[in-house]
N, C-alpha and C positions, 0 to 999 in steps of 0.2 A: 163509290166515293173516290176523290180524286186523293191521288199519292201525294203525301207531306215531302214536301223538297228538305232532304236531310243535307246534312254536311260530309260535302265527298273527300275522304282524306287527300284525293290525289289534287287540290285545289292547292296552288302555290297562294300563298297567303303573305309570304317575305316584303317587309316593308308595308307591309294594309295595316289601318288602323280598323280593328276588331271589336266590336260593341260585343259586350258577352254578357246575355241577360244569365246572373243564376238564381237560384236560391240558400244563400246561407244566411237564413234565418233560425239562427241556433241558440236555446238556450241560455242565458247568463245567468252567474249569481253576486251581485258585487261586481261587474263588469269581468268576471271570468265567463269563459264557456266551461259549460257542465254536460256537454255532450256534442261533438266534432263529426256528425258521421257524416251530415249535410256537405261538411267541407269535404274531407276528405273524400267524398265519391265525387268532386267536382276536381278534384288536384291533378289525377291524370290528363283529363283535356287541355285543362289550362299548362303543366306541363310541358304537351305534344305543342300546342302554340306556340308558347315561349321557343321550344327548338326549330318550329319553322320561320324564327328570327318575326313573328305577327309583334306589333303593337297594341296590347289588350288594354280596355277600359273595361272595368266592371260595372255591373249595375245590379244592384240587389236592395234586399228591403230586409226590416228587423222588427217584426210586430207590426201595429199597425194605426203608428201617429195620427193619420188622418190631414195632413198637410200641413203640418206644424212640426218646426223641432222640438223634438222630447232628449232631454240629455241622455235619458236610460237607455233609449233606441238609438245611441250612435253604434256608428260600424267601428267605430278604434279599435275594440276590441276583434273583431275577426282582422283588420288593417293589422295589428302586431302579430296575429298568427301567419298571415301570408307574407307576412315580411321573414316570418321566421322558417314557412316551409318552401318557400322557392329561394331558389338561388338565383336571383336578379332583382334588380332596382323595384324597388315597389312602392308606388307614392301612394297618396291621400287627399283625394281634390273633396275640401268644406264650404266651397264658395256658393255663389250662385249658378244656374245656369244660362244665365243673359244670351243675349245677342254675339255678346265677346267669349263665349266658354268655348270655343273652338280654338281659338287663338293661345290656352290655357292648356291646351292638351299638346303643342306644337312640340313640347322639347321632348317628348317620349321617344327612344332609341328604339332600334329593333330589338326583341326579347323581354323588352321592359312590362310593365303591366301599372293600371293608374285605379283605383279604388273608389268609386264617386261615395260620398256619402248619403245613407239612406236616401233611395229615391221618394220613399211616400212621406221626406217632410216636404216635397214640393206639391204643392196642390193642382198642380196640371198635371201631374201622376193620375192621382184621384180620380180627378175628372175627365180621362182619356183626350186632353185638352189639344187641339190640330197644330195650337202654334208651339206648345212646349215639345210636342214629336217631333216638330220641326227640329227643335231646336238640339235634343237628344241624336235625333238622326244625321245630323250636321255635324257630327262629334268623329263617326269615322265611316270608311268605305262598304261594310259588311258588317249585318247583324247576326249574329247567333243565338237564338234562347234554347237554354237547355236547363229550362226551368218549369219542368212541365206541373210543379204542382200549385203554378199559381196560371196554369192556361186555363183556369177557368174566365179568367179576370178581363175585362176588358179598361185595361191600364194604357198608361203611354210606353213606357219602355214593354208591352204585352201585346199590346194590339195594334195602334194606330202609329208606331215609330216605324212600322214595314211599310206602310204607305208612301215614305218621305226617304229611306235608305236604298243605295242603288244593289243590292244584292242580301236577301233573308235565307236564312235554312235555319233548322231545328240540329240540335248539337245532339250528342251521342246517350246523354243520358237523359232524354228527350225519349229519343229512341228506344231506348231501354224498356222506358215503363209503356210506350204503346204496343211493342212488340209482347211485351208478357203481359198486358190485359186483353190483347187481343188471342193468346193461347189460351184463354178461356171462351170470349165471347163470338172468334169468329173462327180461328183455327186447332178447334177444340180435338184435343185427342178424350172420348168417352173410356167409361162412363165420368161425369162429370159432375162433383158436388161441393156447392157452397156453402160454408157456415159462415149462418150473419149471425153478429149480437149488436151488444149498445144496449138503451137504456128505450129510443124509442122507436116506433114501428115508425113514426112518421115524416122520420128524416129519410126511412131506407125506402119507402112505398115504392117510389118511382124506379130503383132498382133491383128489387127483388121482383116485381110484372117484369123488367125487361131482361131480366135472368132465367126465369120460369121457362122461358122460350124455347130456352140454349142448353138447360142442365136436365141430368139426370136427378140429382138428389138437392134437395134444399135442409137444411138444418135452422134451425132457428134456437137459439143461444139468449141468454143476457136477460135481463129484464124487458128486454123486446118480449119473451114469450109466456111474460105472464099475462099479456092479450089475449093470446094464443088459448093459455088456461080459462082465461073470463068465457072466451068463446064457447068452448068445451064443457063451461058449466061448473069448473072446480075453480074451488073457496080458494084466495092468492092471501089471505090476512090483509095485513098492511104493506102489501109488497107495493112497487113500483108500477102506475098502469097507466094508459092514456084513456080519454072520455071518447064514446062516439067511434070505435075500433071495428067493432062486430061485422056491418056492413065490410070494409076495406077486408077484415080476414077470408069473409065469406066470399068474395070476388078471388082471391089468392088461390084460393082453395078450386073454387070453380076455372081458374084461369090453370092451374098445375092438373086437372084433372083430365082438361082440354087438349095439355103438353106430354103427358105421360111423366108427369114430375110429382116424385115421392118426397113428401112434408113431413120432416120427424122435427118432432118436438120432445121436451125432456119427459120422461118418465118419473123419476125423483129426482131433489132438490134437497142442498142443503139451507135451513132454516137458523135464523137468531130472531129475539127480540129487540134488536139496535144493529148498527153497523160498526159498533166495537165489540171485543169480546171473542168468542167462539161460537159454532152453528154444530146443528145435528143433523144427518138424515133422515129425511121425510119422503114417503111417498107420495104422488099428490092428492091422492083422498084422505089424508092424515094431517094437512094444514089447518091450523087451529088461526080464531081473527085477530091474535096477538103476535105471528109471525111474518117474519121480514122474508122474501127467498133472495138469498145474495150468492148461490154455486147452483151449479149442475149437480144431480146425483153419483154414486158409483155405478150403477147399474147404465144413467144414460152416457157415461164416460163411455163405459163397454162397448155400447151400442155405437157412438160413433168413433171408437179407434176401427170395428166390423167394418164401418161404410167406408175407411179414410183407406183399410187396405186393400179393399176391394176397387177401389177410384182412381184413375189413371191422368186427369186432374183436378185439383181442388182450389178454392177462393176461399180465404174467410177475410172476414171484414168486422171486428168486434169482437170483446173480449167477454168469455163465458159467463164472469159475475163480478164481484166485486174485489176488485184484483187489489185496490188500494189497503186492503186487508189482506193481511197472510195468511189466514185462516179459510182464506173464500177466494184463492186463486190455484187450489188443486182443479179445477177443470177446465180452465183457460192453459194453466203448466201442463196437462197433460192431453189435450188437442193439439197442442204447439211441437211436443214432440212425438209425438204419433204421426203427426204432417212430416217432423226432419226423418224420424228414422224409415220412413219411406220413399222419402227424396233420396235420402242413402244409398238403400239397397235396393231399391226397386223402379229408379228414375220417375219417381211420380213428378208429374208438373204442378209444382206450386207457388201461388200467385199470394203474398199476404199483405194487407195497405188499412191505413186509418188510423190513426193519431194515438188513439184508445188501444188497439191491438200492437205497437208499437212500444208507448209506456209499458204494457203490462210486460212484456217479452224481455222489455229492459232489467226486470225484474228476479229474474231466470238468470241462475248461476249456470247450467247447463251449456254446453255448447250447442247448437243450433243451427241445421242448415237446412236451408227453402231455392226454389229455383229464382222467385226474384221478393225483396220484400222493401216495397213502395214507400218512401216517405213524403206522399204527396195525401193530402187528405180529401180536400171538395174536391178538389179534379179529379182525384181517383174515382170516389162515387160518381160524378158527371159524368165521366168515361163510360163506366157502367154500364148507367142509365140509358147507355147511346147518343147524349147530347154530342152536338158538333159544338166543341170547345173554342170560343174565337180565337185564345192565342193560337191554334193550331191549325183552323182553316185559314187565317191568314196565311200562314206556309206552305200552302198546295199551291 
């Protein structure tokens, strides 16, 4: 695979006008953000820019208008928080981006930085359109995306704007997340195990076969493994299942069997009759057809804090149950620190990403530390899965 052209600090950049794809697509309530962490892991780059006197234009998205302005999805709101966390000029461009938008960006000083507003209300976003890249890449000298969790996409400011700008690299925190998924999938230090959850097996299909390959231990979590259970022949009640699984599990199984890859799945399960209320432990020949499983058991907790300190790296991808209930996220809160307190003490590598395993963790009064934890979601699983991601083969 050919090397992603990263961004070399020792590149004089003074006086360039800097296209900087990122992503601060964060949260709002009432046009407040309700959670900054998107920005603030971009604040250093942009920072180190700003002191080598670059000219920055942002570009980012906020949801997902579809090439229309939505007023909910304007950037104002992140536009007054970077006004309020750099120290230099910081504009707001809400226009078009015609033929004349180059001309619009002329009075930008060195250090300064210019904010476009959401790129996907233009529909040659969308449409990875030749002449809108044109016209995005017309905007400055050098492009940077350091926005790896939407390199799934093949966007204008993602894909097709390196075609049309005279110099591309991938920015630092680009870098970040392919370096720590790559300490799983190719520069693995063993033994190696991943715990996936989530609700279905058939979003993760494609990356748990191309995981099987590469790990030692597979875990399966969440309502993903009451398949698992169907397969196995024990009664799920009214839990969460998908139709037509059986086949897909039996190929995982034959395919881990093939790898020398060990399949644990839950032992017991906490049970409710609804997804409000409180749950009891059940083992799983004790499910009756009026229960829901919405946790992990204690005993299958046990079993994988065993695997997590045994394991020199880990991935998980999904949260153990039903975390939107407080009642039914002791097994998600206690894989989560079982992973920090041996990143602690034991420098385990650990790798955490998905939207789902994120929320829950938000949720966690605990302090918390992992070696890298991903706020990128479909790229991350694409990553995975081994797909060559266009925003990022564009950059080799």
């Amino acid at each position: 695979m050919d090397k992603i052209n990263f961004f070399p600090d020792s590149l004089n950049v003074q006086n360039q006008k800097i296209i900087l794809r990122l992503d601060l697509n964060v949260p709002l309530k009432n046009k407040i953000i309700t959670d900054d962490t998107r920005i603030t892991l971009c604040l250093p780059f942009l920072k180190k820019l700003i002191s080598k006197k670059a000219k920055i234009i942002i570009i980012s998205h906020l949801g997902r208008p579809k090439g229309i302005r939505e007023p909910s999805m304007s950037l104002v709101p992140i536009y007054k928080y970077l006004k309020e966390k750099l120290q230099t000029n910081v504009y707001f461009f809400m226009g078009n981006l015609d033929n004349d938008a180059k001309d619009k960006f002329s009075h930008l000083r060195e250090g300064e930085v210019i904010l476009i507003e959401n790129i996907r209300f233009f529909k040659g976003e969308i449409d990875n359109d030749e002449n809108f890249s044109k016209k995005l890449a017309s905007l400055g000298d050098i492009y940077i995306n350091d926005a790896f969790s939407c390199t799934h996409r093949k966007q204008s400011s993602i894909h097709k704007i390196t075609k049309f700008v005279k110099k591309s690299f991938a920015g630092p925190l680009l870098k970040k997340e392919v370096d720590a998924i790559n300490l799983v999938i190719k520069n693995k230090k063993e033994p190696v195990t991943c715990i996936i959850g989530g609700s279905k097996i058939s979003t993760k299909i494609n990356v748990i076969k191309n995981l099987i390959e590469r790990i030692n231990n597979l875990i399966i979590v969440g309502a993903m493994a009451n398949n698992f259970f169907v397969y196995k022949n024990f009664n799920v009640g009214n839990s969460l299942v998908e139709n037509d699984t059986k086949q897909i599990i039996k190929n995982i199984y034959d395919k881990a069997d093939r790898n020398n890859c060990k399949i644990i799945i839950p032992e017991d399960c906490v049970v409710g009759t609804s997804f409000e209320g409180k749950g009891s432990n059940k083992s799983l020949d004790k499910i009756k057809k009026n229960d829901i499983i919405l946790d992990i058991g204690p005993n299958t907790i046990n079993k994988i804090k065993q695997i997590i300190d045994i394991s020199n790296t880990v991935l998980w991808n999904g949260p153990a149950g039903y975390f939107e209930n407080k009642n039914f996220i002791n097994g998600t809160m206690s894989i989560a620190q079982a992973i920090s307190k041996n990143t602690i003490e034991k420098t385990l590598i650990s790798v955490l990403g998905g939207g789902d395993t994120l929320a829950a963790l938000n949720k966690c009064k605990n302090e918390l530390s992992f070696s890298h934890l991903s706020t990128a979601g479909g790229a991350f699983l694409e990553y995975l899965e081994g797909k060559d991601l266009p925003g990022i083969s564009v950059l080799k």
